[in-house]
C-alpha positions as CSV (number, residue, x, y, z in Angstrom):
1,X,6.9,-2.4,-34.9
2,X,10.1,-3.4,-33.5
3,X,9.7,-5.0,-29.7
4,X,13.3,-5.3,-29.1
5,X,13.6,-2.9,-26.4
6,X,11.2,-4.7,-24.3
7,X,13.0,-8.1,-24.6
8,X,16.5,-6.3,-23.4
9,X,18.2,-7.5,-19.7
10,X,18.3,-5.1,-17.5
11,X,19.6,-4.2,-14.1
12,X,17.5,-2.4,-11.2
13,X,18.8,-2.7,-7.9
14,X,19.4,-6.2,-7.1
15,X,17.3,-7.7,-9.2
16,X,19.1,-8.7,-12.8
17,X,16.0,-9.2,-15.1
18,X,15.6,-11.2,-17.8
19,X,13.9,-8.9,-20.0
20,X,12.5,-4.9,-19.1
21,X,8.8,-6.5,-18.7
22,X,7.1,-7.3,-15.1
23,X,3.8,-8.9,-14.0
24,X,1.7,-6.1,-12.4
25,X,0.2,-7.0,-8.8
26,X,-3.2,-7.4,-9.5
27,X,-5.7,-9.1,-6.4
28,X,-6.8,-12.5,-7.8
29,X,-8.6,-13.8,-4.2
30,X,-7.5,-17.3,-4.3
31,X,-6.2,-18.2,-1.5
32,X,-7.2,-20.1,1.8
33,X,-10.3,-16.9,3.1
34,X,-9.6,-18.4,6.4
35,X,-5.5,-18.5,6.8
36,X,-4.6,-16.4,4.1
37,X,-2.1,-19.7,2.8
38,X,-1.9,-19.6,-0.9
39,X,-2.1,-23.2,-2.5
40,X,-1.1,-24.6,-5.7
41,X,-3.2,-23.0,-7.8
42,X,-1.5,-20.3,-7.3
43,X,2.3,-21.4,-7.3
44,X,1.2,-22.6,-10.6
45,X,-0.3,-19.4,-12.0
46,X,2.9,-17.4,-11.0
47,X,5.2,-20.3,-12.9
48,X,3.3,-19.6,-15.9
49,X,4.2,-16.1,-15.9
50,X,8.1,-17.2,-15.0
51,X,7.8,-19.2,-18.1
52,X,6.9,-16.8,-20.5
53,X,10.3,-15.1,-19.7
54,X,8.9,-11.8,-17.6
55,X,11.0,-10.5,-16.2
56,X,9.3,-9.5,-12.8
57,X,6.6,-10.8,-11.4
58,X,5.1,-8.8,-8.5
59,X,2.4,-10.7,-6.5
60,X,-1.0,-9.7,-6.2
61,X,-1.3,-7.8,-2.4
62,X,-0.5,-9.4,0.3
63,X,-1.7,-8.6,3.8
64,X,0.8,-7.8,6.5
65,X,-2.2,-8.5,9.6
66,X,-5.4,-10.2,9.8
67,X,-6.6,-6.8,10.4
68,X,-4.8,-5.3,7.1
69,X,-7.6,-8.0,4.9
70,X,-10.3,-6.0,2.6
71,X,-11.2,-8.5,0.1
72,X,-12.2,-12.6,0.6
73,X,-9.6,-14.7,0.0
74,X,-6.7,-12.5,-0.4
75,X,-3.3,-14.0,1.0
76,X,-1.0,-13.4,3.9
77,X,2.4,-13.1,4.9
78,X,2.0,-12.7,8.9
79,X,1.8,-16.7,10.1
80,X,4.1,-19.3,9.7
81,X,1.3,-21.0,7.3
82,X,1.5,-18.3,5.2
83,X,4.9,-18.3,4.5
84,X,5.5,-22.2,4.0
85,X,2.7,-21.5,1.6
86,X,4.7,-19.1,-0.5
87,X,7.8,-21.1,-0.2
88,X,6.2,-23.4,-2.9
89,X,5.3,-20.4,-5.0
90,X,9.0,-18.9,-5.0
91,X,10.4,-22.2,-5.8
92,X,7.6,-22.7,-8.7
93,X,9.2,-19.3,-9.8
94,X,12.8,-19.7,-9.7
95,X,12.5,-23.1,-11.1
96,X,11.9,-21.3,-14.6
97,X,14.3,-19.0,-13.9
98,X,12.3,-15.9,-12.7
99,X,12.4,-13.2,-10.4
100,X,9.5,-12.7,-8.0
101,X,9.1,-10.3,-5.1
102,X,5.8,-9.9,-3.0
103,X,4.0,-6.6,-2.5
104,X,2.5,-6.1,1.1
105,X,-0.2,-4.7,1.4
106,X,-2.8,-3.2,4.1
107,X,-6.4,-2.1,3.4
108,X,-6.7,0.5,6.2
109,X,-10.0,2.1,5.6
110,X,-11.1,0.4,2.9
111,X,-12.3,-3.1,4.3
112,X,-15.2,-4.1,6.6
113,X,-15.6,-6.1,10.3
114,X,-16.7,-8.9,8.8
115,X,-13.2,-9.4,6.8
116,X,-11.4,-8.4,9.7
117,X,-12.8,-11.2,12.2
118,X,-15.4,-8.3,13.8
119,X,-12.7,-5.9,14.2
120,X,-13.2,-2.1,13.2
121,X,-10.5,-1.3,10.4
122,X,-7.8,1.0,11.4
123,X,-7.2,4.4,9.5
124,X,-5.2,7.5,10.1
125,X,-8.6,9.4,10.9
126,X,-11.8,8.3,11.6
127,X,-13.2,9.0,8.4
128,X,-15.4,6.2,6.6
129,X,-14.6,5.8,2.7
130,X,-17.4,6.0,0.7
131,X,-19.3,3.1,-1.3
132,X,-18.8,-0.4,-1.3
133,X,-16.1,-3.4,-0.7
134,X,-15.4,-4.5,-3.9
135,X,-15.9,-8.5,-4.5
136,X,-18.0,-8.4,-0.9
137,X,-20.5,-5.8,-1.6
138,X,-20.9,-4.1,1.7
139,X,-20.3,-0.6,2.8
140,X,-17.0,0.3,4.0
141,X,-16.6,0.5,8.2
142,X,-16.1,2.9,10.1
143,X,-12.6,3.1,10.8
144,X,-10.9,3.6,14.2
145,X,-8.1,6.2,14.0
146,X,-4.4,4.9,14.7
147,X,-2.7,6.2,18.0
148,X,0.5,7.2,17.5
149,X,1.9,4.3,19.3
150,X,-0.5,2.1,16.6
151,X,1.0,3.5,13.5
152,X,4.3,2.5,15.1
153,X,2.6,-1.0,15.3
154,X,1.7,-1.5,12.0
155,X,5.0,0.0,11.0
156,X,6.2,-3.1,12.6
157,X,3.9,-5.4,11.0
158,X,5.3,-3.9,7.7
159,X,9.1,-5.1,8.7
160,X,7.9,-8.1,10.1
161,X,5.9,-9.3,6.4
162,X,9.6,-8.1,4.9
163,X,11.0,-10.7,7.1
164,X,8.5,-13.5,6.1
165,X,8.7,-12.4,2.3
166,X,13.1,-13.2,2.8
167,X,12.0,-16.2,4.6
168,X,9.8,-17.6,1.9
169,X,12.2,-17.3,-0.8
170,X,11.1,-13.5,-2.0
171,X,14.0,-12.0,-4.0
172,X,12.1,-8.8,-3.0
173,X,9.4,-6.8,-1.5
174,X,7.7,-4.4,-3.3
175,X,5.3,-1.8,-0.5
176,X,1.6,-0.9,-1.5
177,X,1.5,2.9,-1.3
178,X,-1.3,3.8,-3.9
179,X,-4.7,3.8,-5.1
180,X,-6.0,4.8,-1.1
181,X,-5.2,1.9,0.9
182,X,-3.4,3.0,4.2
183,X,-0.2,4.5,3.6
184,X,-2.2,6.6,1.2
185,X,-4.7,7.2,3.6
186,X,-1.4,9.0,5.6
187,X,-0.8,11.1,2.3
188,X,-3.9,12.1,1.0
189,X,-6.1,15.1,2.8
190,X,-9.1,13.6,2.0
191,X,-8.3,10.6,4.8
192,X,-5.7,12.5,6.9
193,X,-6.9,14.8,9.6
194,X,-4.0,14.8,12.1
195,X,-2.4,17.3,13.9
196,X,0.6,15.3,15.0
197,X,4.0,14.2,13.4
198,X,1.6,12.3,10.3
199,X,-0.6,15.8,9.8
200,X,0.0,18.7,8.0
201,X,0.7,19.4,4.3
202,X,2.0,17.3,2.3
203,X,5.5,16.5,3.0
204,X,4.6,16.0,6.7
205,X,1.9,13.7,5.6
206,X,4.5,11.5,4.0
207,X,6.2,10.7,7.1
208,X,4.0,7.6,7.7
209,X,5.1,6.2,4.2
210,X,8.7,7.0,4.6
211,X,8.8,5.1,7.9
212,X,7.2,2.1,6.0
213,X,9.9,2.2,3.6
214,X,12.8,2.6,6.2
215,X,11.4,-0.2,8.1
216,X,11.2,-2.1,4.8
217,X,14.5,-1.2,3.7
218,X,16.3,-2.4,7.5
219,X,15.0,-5.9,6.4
220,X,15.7,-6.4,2.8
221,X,17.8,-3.5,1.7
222,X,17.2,-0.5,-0.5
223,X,18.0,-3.0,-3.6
224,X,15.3,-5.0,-3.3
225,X,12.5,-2.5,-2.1
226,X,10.0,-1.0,-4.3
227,X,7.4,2.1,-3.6
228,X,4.0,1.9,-5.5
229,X,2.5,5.2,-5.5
230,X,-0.4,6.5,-7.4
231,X,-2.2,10.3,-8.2
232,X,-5.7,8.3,-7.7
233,X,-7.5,6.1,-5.5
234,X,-9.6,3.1,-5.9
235,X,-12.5,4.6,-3.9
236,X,-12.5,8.0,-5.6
237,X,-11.7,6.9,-9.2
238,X,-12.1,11.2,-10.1
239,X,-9.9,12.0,-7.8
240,X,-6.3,13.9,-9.0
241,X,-3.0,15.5,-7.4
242,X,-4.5,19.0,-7.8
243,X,-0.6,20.0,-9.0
244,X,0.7,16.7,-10.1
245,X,4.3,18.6,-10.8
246,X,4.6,19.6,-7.1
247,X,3.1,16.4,-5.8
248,X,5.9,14.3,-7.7
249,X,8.6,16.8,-6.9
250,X,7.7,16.2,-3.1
251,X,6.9,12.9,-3.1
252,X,10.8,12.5,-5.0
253,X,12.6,14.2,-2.3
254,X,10.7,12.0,0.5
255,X,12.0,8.5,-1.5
256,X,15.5,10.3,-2.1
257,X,15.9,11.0,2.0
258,X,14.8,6.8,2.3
259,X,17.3,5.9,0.5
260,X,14.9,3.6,-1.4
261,X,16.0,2.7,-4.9
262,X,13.0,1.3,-7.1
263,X,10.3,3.3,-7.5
264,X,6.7,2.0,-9.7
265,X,3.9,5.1,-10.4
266,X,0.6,3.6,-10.9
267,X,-2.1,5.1,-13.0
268,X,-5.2,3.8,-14.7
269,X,-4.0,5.2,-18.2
270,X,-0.5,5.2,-19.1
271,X,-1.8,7.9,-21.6
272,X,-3.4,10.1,-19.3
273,X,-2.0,13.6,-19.3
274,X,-1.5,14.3,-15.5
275,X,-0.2,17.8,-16.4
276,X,-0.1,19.7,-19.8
277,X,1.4,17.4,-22.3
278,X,2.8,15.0,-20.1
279,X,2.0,11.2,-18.5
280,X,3.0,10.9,-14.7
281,X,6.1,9.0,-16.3
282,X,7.2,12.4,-17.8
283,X,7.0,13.8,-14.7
284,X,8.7,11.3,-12.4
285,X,11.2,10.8,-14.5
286,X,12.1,14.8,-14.2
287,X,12.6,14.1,-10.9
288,X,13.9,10.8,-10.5
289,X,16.9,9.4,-12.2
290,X,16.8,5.9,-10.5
291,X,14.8,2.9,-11.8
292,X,10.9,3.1,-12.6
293,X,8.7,0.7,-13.2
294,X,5.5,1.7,-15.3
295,X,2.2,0.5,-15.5
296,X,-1.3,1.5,-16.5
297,X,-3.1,-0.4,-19.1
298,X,0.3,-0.7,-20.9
299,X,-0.4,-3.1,-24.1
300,X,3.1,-3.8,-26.1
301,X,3.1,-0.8,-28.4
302,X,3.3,1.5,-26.0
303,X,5.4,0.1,-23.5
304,X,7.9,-0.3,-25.9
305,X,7.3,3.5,-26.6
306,X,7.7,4.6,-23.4
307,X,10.9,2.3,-22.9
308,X,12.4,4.0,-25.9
309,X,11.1,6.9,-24.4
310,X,13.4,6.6,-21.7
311,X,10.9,7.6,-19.0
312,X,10.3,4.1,-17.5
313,X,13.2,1.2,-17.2
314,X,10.4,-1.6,-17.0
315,X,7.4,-1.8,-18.6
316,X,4.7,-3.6,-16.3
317,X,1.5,-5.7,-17.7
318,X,-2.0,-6.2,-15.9
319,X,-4.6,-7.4,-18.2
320,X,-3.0,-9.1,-20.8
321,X,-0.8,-11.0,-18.5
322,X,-3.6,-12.5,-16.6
323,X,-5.7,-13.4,-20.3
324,X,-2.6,-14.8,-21.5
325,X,-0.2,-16.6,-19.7
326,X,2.2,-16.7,-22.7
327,X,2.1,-12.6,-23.3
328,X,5.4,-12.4,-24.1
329,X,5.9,-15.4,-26.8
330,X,2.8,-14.0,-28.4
331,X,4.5,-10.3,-28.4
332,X,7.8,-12.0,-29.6
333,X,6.2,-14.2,-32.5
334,X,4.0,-12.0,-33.7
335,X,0.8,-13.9,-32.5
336,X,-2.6,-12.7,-31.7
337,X,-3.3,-11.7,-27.8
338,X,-6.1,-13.0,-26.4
339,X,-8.8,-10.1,-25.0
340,X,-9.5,-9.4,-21.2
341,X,-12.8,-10.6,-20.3
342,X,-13.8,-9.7,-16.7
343,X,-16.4,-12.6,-17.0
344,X,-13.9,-15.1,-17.2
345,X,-10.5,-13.9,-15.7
346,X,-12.1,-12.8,-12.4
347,X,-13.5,-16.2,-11.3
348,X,-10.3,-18.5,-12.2
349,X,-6.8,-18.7,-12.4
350,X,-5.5,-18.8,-16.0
């Protein structure tokens, strides 16, 4: 099989990448628990990566508040700590000649007060998620329902992590909007009980996201903002969009009025078949003609076949990235790719 499409330049937004390949954000938990500061260890796992020629690396989450935390030693990107912290991560980066941008991130719902420094977490209704923190092993707390004058807050706190990203040496931000953390606690029924502007169906629940993104967008530009939206969440792995056509198709026109360039659909299985005969690629790419960045359990084959395809622009790599540092050399010469073992590449930096 020819992997020449994956190794092209390409061009999306501001970012000119060295080949159509990007590091997924994937939560490794090795940072500082107590200041959020990332340390070397992870400057140097990100220069691997930038090595290896990809040609986007997207951070793992990072929290925008120390109430936004909902695993152990996840970083930050709120204190001044933080961002010197990250300054030696960007340089690491662009030393090798790569593009990084950090994806912010906020649990909502989906932490515990004893992440949060005994605070309750904040959601858009006070309804508890089900089950347990992952990596901490507690139930989920009950979470305090935003005020409107709150949401505007943490709207803030968004901008404000955009600001700290430029300051750190980010060549972009990419915003958390999937898998049920909080702005898809705003767009999802199941978490989203309001009856003001954030309620209703779902168009009117998108107004929380869309305000992230404009926020975003007023601190970095359109051209270096991403959206990462999902059809499932991490809490209710069976959950669906019940009409995954109309869910796109609305969720389209709400990036479109943004103005938000970049956009990066999440699933667990690139495979899957969201509707009849087609992947959630088919379907946002009917209804999105900008830049998309795929990812879900993508392996070389078939992100090359879904680059040829034409319905993704950048193929994006989880698993095999983190086993092996050198993914794309071993893609390139042919060479055998190490396995994914949970065992191993959950408890130390590769």
């Amino acid at each position: 099989m020819s992997y020449k499409k994956l190794f092209e330049p390409v061009k999306i937004g501001a970012f000119e990448l060295r080949t159509r390949s990007a590091m997924a954000p994937m939560t490794r938990s090795f940072s500082d628990d107590d200041t959020g500061v990332p340390g070397p260890e992870v400057a140097e796992y990100y220069r691997k990566r930038a090595a290896d020629g990809i040609g986007l690396i997207i951070t793992e989450g990072v929290v925008i508040s120390d109430r936004a935390k909902g695993n152990p030693g996840v970083p930050g990107l709120y204190t001044k700590e933080q961002v010197e912290g990250w300054k030696k991560v960007t340089e690491a980066v662009h030393k090798e000649g790569g593009t990084i941008a950090a994806q912010i991130w906020h649990v909502g719902r989906l932490s515990h007060p004893d992440l949060i420094r005994g605070q309750q977490p904040e959601a858009p209704s006070a309804i508890a998620a089900e089950g347990l923190v992952p990596r901490f092993r507690k139930p989920y707390g009950e979470p305090e329902e935003l005020s409107a004058e709150g949401a505007e807050k943490v709207i803030g706190q968004y901008a404000q992590a955009a600001r700290n990203a430029m300051e750190a040496g980010f060549d972009g931000v990419e915003i958390h909007g999937a898998h049920g953390y909080l702005i898809d606690q705003f767009n999802s029924y199941q978490s989203n009980e309001r009856t003001d502007e954030y309620g209703g169906e779902l168009a009117e629940r998108l107004t929380f996201m869309k305000k992230v993104i404009r926020a975003v967008i007023n601190e970095v530009g359109a051209d270096r903002t991403i959206i990462r939206f999902s059809a499932h969440k991490v809490d209710h792995p069976e959950y669906r969009w019940e009409d995954a056509d109309e869910a796109m198709k609305t969720y389209a026109e709400a990036f479109k009025e943004t103005g938000i360039q970049i956009i990066h659909p999440s699933i667990m299985n690139a495979e899957e078949h969201v509707a009849p005969g087609q992947t959630l690629y088919d379907i946002a790419r009917k209804y999105w003609s900008g830049p998309i960045i795929g990812v879900g359990s993508l392996e070389a084959d078939n992100a090359v076949e879904f680059l040829e395809k034409g319905v993704m622009d950048v193929a994006a790599f989880g698993r095999p990235l983190i086993s092996n540092p050198d993914f794309l050399h071993r893609v390139k010469e042919g060479r055998e790719r190490m396995d994914y073992d949970p065992k191993k590449h959950l408890v130390q930096l590769v």
